[in-house]
TORKOLMAR-905113 format. One record per residue (C-alpha): residue number from 1; residue in three letters; chain; y, z, x. Coordinates in Angstrom, 1 decimal, decimal comma. Example, Ala and Ser with C-alpha at 12.3 -4.5 7.8 and 13.67 -1.06 7.14 Angstrom:
BEGIN
(1; 'ALA'; 'A'; (-4,5; 7,8; 12,3)),
(2; 'SER'; 'A'; (-1,1; 7,1; 13,7)),
END
This chain:
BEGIN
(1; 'UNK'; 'A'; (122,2; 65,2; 89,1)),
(2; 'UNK'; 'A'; (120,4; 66,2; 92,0)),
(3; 'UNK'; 'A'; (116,9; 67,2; 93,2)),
(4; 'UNK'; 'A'; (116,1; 69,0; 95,7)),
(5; 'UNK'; 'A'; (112,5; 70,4; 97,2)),
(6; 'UNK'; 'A'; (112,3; 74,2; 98,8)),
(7; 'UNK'; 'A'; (109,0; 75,8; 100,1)),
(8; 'UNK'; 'A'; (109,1; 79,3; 100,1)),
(9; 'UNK'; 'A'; (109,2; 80,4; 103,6)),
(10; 'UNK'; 'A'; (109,4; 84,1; 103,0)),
(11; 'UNK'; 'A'; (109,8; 87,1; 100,5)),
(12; 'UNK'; 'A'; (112,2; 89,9; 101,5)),
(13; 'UNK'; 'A'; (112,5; 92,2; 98,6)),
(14; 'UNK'; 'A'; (115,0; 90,6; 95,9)),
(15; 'UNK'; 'A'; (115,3; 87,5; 98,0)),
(16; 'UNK'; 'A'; (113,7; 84,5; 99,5)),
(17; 'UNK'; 'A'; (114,1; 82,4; 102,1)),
(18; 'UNK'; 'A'; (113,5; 79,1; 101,3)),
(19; 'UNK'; 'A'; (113,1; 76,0; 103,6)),
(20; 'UNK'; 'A'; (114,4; 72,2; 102,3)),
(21; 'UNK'; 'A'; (111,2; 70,1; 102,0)),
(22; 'UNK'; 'A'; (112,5; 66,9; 100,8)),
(23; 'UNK'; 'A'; (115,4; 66,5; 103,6)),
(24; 'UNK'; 'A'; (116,0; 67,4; 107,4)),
(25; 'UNK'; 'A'; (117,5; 70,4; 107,5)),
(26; 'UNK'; 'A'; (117,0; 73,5; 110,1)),
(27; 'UNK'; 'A'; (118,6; 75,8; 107,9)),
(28; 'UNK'; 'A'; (117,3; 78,4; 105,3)),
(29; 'UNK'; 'A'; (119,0; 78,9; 102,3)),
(30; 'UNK'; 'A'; (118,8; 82,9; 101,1)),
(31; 'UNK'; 'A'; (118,3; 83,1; 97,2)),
(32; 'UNK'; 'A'; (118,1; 86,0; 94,4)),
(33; 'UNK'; 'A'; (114,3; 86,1; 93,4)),
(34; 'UNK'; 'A'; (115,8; 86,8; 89,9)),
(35; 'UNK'; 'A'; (116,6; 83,3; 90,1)),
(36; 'UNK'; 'A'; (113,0; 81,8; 90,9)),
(37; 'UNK'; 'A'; (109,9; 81,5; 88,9)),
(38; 'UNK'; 'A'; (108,3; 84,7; 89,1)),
(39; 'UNK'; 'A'; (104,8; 83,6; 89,9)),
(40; 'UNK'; 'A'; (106,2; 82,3; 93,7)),
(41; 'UNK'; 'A'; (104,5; 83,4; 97,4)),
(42; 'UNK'; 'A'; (104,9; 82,5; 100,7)),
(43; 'UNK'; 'A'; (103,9; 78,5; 100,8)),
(44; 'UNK'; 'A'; (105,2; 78,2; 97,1)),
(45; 'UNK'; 'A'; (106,8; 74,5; 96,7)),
(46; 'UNK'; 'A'; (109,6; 74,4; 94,1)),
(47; 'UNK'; 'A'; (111,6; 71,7; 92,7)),
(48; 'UNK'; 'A'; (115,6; 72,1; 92,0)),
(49; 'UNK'; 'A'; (117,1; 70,5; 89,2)),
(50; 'UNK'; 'A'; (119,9; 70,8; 86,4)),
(51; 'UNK'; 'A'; (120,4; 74,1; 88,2)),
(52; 'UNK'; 'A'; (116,8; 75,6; 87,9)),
(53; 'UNK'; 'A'; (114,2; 76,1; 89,9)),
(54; 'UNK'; 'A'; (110,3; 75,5; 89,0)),
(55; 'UNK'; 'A'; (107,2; 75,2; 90,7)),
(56; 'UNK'; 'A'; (105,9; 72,0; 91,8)),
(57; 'UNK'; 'A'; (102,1; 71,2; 91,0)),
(58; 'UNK'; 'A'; (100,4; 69,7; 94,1)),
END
C-alpha cells in the first residue's frame, strides 16, 4: 500500500486543499472535509494510508 503526507494548505467550506509533503509536487489536490479528521486547520499535517486519512503528531 501506499503512504502519502498532505499539509493542509487551506479550508474552503466542505473542502480542503491540501499540499503533498512527502514528494515534489506543485499541485494541490481538493478533498471532501467529510473525508478528513475533523480536528484539522490550516498547517495541519496528515498521513494517507489504507485509504484514510489521520493526523500526524510532530
Amino acid at each position: 500500500m501506499y503512504t502519502f503526507q498532505y499539509e493542509v494548505v487551506s479550508i474552503d467550506g466542505d473542502y480542503a486543499n491540501l499540499k503533498r509533503i512527502d514528494a515534489q509536487e506543485d499541485d494541490l489536490k481538493l478533498v471532501a472535509r467529510a473525508l478528513l479528521p475533523p480536528q484539522i486547520r490550516e498547517g495541519t499535517k496528515l498521513l494517507y494510508e489504507m485509504m484514510e486519512y489521520s493526523v500526524m503528531e510532530d
